[in-house]
C-alpha positions as CSV (number, residue, x, y, z in Angstrom):
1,X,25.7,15.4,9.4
2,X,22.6,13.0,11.1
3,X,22.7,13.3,14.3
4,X,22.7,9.7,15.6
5,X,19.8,8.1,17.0
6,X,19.0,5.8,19.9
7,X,17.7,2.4,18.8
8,X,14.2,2.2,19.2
9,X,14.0,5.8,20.0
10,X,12.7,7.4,17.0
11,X,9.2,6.8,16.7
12,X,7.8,9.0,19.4
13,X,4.4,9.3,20.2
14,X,2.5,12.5,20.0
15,X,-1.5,14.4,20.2
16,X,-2.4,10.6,21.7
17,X,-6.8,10.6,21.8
18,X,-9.0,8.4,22.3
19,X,-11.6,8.4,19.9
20,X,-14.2,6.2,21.4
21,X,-14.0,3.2,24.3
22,X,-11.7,1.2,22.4
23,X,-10.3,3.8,19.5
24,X,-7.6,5.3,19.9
25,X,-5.3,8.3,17.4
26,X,-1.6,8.9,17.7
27,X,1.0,11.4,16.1
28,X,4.4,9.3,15.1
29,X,7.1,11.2,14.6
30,X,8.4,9.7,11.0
31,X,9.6,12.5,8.7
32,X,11.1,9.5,5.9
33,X,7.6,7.8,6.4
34,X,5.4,11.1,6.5
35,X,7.5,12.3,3.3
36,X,7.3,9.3,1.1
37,X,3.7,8.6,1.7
38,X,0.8,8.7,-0.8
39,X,-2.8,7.6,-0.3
40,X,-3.7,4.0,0.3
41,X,-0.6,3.3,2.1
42,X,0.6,1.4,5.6
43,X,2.9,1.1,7.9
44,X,4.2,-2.0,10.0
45,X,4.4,-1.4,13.7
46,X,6.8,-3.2,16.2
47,X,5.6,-1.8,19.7
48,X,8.3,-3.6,21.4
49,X,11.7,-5.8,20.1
50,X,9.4,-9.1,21.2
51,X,5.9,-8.1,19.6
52,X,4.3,-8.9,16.8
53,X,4.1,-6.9,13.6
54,X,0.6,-5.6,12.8
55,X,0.2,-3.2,10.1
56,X,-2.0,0.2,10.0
57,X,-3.2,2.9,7.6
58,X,-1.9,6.3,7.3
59,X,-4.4,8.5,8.2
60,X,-2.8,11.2,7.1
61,X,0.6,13.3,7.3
62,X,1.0,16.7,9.5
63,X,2.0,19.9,7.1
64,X,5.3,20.0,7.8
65,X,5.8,16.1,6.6
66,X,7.4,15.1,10.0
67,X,4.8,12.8,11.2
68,X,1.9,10.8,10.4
69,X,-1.3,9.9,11.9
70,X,-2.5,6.7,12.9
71,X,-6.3,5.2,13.9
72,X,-6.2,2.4,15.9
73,X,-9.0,-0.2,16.9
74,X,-7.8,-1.9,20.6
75,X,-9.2,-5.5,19.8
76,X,-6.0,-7.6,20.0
77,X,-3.4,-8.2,22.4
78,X,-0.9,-5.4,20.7
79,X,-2.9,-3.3,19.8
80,X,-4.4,-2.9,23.8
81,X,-0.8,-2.9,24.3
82,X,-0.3,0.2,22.4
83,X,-3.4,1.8,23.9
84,X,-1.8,1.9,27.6
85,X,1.1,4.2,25.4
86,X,1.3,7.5,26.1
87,X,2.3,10.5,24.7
88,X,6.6,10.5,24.4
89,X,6.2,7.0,24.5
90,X,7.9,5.5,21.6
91,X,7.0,2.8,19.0
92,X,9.8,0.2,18.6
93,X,9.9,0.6,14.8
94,X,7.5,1.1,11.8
95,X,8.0,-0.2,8.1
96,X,6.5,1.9,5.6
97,X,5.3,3.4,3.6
98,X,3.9,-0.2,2.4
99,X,1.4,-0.7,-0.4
100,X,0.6,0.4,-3.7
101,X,-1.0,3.9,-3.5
102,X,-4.5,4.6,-4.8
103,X,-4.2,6.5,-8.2
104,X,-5.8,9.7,-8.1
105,X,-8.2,11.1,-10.9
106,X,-10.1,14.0,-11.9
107,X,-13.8,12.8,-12.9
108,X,-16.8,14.6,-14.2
109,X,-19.4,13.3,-12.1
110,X,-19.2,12.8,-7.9
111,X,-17.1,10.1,-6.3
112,X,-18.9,8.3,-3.6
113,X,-17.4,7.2,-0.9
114,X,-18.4,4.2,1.4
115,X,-16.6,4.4,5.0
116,X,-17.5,1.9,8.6
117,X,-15.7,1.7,11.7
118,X,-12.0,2.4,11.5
119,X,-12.7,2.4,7.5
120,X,-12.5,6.8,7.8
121,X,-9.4,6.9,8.5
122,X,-7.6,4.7,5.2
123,X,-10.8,6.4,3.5
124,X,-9.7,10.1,4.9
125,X,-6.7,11.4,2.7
126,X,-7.4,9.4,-0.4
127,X,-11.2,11.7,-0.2
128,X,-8.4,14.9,0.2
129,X,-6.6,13.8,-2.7
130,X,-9.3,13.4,-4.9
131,X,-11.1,16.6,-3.6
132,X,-7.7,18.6,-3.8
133,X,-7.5,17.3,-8.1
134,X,-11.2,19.0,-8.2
135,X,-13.7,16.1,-7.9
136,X,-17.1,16.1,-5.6
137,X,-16.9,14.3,-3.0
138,X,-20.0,12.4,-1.5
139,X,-19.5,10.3,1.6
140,X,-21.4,7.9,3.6
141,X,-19.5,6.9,7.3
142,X,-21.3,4.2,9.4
143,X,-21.2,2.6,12.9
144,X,-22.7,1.1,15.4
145,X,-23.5,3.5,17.4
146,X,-22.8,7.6,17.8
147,X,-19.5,7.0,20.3
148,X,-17.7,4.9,17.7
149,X,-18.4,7.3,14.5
150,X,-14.3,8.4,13.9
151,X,-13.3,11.7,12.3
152,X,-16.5,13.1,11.4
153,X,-15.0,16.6,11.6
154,X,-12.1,15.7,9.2
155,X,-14.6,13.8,6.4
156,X,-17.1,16.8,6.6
157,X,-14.7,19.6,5.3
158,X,-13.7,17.3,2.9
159,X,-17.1,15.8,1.4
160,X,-19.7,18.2,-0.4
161,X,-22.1,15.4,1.3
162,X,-21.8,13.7,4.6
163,X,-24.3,11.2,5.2
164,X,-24.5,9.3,8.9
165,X,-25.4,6.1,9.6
166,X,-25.7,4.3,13.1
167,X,-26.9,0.7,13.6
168,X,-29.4,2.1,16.8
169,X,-29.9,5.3,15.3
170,X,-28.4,7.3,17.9
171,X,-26.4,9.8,15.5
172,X,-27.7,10.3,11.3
173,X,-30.1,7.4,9.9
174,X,-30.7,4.7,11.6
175,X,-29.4,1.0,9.4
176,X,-26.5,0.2,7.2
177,X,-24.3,2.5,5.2
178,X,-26.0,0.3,2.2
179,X,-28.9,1.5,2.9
180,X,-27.9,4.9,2.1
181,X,-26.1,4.3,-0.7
182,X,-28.9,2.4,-2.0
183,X,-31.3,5.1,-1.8
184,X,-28.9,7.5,-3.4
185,X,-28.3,5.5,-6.6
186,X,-32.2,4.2,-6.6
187,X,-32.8,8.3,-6.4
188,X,-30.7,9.3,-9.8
189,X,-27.3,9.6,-8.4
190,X,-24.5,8.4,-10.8
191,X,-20.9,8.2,-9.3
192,X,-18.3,7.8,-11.3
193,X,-16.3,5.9,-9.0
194,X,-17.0,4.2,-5.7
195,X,-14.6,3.7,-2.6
196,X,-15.4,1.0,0.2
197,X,-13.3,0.6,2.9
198,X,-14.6,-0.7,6.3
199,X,-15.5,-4.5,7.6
200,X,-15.3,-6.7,4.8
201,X,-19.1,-7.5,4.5
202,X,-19.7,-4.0,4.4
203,X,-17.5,-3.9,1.6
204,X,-18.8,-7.0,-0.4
205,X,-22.7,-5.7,-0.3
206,X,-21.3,-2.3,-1.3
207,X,-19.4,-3.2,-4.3
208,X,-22.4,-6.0,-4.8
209,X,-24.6,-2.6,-5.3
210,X,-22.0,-0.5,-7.2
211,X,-21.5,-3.6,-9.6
212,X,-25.2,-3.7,-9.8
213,X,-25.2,-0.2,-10.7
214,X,-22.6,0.0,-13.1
215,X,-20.0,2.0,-11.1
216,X,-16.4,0.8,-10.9
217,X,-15.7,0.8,-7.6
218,X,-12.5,0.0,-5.3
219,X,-12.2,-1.9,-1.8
220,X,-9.3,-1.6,0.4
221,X,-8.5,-5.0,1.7
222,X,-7.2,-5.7,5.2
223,X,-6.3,-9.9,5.3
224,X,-3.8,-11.1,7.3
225,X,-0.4,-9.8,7.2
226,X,3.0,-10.4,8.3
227,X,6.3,-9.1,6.7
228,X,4.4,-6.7,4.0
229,X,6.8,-7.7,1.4
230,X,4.7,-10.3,-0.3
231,X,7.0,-13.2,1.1
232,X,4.9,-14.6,3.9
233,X,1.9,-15.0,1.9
234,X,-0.7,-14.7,4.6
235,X,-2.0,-11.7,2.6
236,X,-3.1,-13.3,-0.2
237,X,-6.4,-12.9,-1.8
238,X,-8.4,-14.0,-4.8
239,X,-9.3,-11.0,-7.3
240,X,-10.7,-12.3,-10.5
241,X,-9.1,-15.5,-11.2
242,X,-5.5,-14.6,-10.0
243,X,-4.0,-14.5,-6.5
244,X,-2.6,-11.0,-5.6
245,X,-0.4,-10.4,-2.4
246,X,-2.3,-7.5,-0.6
247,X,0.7,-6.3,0.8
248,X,2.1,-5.3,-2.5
249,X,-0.2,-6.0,-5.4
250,X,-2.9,-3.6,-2.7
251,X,-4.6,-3.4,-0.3
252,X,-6.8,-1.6,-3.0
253,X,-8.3,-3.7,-5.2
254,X,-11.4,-3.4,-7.7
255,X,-14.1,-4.6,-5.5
256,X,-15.8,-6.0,-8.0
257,X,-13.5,-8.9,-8.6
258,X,-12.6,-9.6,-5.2
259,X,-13.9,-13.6,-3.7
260,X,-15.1,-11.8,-0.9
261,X,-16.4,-15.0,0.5
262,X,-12.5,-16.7,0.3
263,X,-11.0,-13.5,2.1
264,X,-13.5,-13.3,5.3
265,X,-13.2,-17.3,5.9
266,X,-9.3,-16.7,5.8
267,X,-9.5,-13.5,8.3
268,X,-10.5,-16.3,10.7
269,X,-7.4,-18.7,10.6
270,X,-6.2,-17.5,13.5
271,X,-8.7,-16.6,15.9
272,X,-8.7,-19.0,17.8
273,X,-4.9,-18.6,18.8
274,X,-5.7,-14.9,19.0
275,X,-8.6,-15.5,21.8
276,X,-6.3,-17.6,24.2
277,X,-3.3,-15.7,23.8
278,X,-5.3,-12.0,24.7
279,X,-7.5,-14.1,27.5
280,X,-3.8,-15.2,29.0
281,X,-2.1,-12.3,28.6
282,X,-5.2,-10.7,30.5
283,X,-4.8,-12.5,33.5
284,X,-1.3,-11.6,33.7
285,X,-1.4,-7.9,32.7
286,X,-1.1,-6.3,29.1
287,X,2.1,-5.1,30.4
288,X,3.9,-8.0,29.5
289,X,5.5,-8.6,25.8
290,X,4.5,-11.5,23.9
């Protein structure tokens, strides 16, 4: 028999880390979730029975498949909200696994792999997949600065290479992850396949240079989402001449064909509504629901 569980106890938090000033990991318990997951897929977390539904990568799954890990970047109202969580805390609910997952392939020449910001941690256990089915693995993780470079440890004992970026030069090279990957290409190096995953206009000048190249490369895309069943449609995106729901048909998609241009103007529908509802919800305390 199940042993019956409380409502909205069953998500509990665990290992809760900050990462950097605004960066934050947590352990969920989710054994259904952590079981059924594959590379390249989310989750859709409820902090509270009044919040909003924002989903997340799996960063990966603990051994025994009992809980998963999740990165997140405290920019918005809920996900501050789920910063002040603490460890035995517990997540309202979670939706997931949610996507399609990345399919996995053994090549004959080195994957490279393009990772910025919170971009390690969707980029994280699809680079264990691939390096578990026997390919090389040569990354390239980027930030602005050495506080806000996430899971180096992780990404290093799974990459043959780790290159570092920062935008001041305080930890690796100083510049843009495309810089690096530039240089390697421009210096002989031929991929067989190309990952990006980061801020979107990291990801359009990477797959501008791996389309340049001749590398078929893939981008995880992060629009707007809602119910993560394709019915809202505030996930949709342009790839070739067809729309795709990201929340189903993705969020990986071949990078190449992706409007890039369409996606980013639509990530900014609702900022504005986003601004006054954090700047109000400030003044009163993030320990409110919204």
């Amino acid at each position: 028999m199940h042993q019956a569980i409380e409502w909205g106890k069953q998500f509990r938090i665990n290992n809760k880390k900050w990462l950097s000033d605004r960066t934050f990991s947590m352990w969920i318990e989710a054994p259904d979730i952590a079981r059924a997951f594959r590379p390249g897929q989310f989750v859709i977390v409820r902090i509270n029975e009044l919040g909003e539904r924002i989903p997340l990568t799996i960063a990966g799954v603990d051994d025994s498949k009992t809980q998963i890990l999740l990165v997140v970047q405290a920019v918005g109202y809920t996900t501050q909200a789920m910063g002040q969580l603490n460890n035995s805390d517990y997540l309202m609910d979670i939706v997931g696994p949610l996507g399609r997952p990345v399919e996995i392939h053994k090549y004959s020449d080195p994957i490279l792999a393009v990772a910025g910001g919170v971009g390690a941690a969707p980029i994280l256990p699809q680079l264990k997949a691939y390096r578990e089915a026997g390919n090389e693995i040569i990354t390239v993780l980027g930030a602005k600065t050495a506080d806000q470079l996430l899971l180096v440890d992780e990404l290093q004992k799974v990459s043959h290479q780790l290159h570092i970026t920062t935008d001041d030069g305080s930890s690796g090279r100083k510049g843009l992850v495309t810089e690096v990957v530039l240089d390697l290409l421009d210096k002989g190096l031929k991929p067989a396949h190309m990952i990006a995953i980061g801020p979107p206009i990291m990801m359009k000048f990477t797959c501008e240079l791996a389309v340049r190249s001749g590398v078929p490369v893939m981008a995880s895309l992060n629009p707007i989402m809602v119910d993560g069943t394709g019915m809202c449609g505030g996930c949709r995106v342009t790839v070739g001449d067809k729309t795709y729901f990201a929340c189903v048909d993705g969020p990986d998609f071949d990078g190449s064909q992706v409007n890039w241009n369409e996606m980013m103007s639509r990530l900014g529908t609702y900022s504005a509504q986003e601004k006054q509802v954090l700047e109000h919800n400030c003044k009163i305390g993030l320990g409110r629901t919204i």
